[in-house]
C-alpha positions in Angstrom: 0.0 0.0 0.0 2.8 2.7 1.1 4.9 1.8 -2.0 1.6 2.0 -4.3 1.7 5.5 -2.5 4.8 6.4 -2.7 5.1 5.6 -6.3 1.8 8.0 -7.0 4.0 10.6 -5.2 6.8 10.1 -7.7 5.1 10.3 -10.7 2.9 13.6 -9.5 6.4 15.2 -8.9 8.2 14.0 -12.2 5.5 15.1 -14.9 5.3 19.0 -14.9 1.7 18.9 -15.7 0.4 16.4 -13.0 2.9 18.4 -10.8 0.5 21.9 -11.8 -2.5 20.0 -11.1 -2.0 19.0 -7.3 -0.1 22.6 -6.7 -3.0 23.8 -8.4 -5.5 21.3 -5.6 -3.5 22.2 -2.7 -4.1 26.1 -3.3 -7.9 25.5 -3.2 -7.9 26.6 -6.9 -10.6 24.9 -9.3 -10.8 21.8 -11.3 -11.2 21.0 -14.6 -14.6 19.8 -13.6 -15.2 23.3 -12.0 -13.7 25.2 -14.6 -14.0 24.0 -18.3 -12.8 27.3 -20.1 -10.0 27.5 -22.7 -9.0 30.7 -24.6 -11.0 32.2 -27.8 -10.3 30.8 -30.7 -8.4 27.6 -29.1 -10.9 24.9 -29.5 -11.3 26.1 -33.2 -7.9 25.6 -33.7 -7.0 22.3 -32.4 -10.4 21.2 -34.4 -8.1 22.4 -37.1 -5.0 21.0 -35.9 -6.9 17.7 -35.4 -7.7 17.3 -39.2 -4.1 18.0 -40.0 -3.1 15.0 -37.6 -5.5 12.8 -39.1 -4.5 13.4 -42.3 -1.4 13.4 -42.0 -1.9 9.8 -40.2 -4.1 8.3 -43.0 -1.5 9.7 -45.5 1.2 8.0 -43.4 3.3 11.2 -44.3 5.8 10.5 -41.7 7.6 13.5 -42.5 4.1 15.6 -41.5 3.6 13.3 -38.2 7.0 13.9 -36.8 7.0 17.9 -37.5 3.6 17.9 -35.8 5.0 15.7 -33.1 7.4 17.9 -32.2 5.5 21.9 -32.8 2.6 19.7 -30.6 5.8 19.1 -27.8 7.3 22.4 -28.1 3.8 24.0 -27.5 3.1 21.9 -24.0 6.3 22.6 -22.5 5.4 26.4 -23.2 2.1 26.1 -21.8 3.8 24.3 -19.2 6.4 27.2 -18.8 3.9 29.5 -18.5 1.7 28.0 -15.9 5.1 27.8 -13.9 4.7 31.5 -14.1 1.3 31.9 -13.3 2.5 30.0 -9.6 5.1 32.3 -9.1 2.2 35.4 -9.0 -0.3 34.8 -6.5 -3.0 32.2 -4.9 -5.2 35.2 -5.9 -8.8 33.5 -7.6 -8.0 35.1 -10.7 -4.8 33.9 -10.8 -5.8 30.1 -10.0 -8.6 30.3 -13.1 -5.6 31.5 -15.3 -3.7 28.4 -14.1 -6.5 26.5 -14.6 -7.6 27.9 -18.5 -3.9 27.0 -19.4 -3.9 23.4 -17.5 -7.2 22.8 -19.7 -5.0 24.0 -23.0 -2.2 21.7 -21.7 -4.7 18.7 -21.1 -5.5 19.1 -24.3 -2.2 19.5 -26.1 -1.3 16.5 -24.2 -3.9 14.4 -25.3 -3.0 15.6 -29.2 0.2 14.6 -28.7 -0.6 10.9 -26.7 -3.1 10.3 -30.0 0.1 11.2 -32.1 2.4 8.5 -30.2 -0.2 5.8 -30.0 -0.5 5.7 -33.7 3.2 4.9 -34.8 
């Protein structure tokens, strides 16, 4: 049981994004449940984005998946960056709906890119 725990622990602290999540608990700030928002115009372009992915995977344009791949990557650890940012302003309520707008736009970036690696 404690090393089912302890293990949990681990991989909370190691991935940057589960990491933002339970900082994001502990300061009382709201969950994705809670708080479903992304920015304007987001969700229009990863509907976008999503169409090139599938295209690019029906096509089996390697070339196109790995270049997606890797903008897709570069974009999360941004995201990622930036909510690192966020924590280092305030527990203000604002502040913790910011964090949690750009944990939905990393949630989804994330699940772009777990699509993309699940396919090769």
């Amino acid at each position: 049981m404690q090393a089912a725990l302890l293990n949990d622990a681990y991989a909370t602290l190691r991935d940057p994004f589960l990491r933002a999540e339970y900082l994001l608990r502990l300061r009382g700030g709201p969950s994705a449940a809670e708080h479903k928002t992304v920015p304007a115009g987001f969700l229009a372009e990863m509907l976008e984005l999503r169409g090139e992915i599938e295209s690019a995977l029906e096509n089996k344009d390697v070339e196109r998946v790995r270049r997606l791949k890797a903008d897709l990557d570069g974009r999360l650890k941004r995201e990622l960056d930036r909510i690192g940012g966020f924590f280092r302003q305030s527990s203000a309520p604002e502040v913790l709906r910011g964090i949690r707008e750009r944990l939905n736009v990393a949630a989804y970036l994330r699940g772009l890119l777990r699509d993309l690696q699940e396919a090769d």
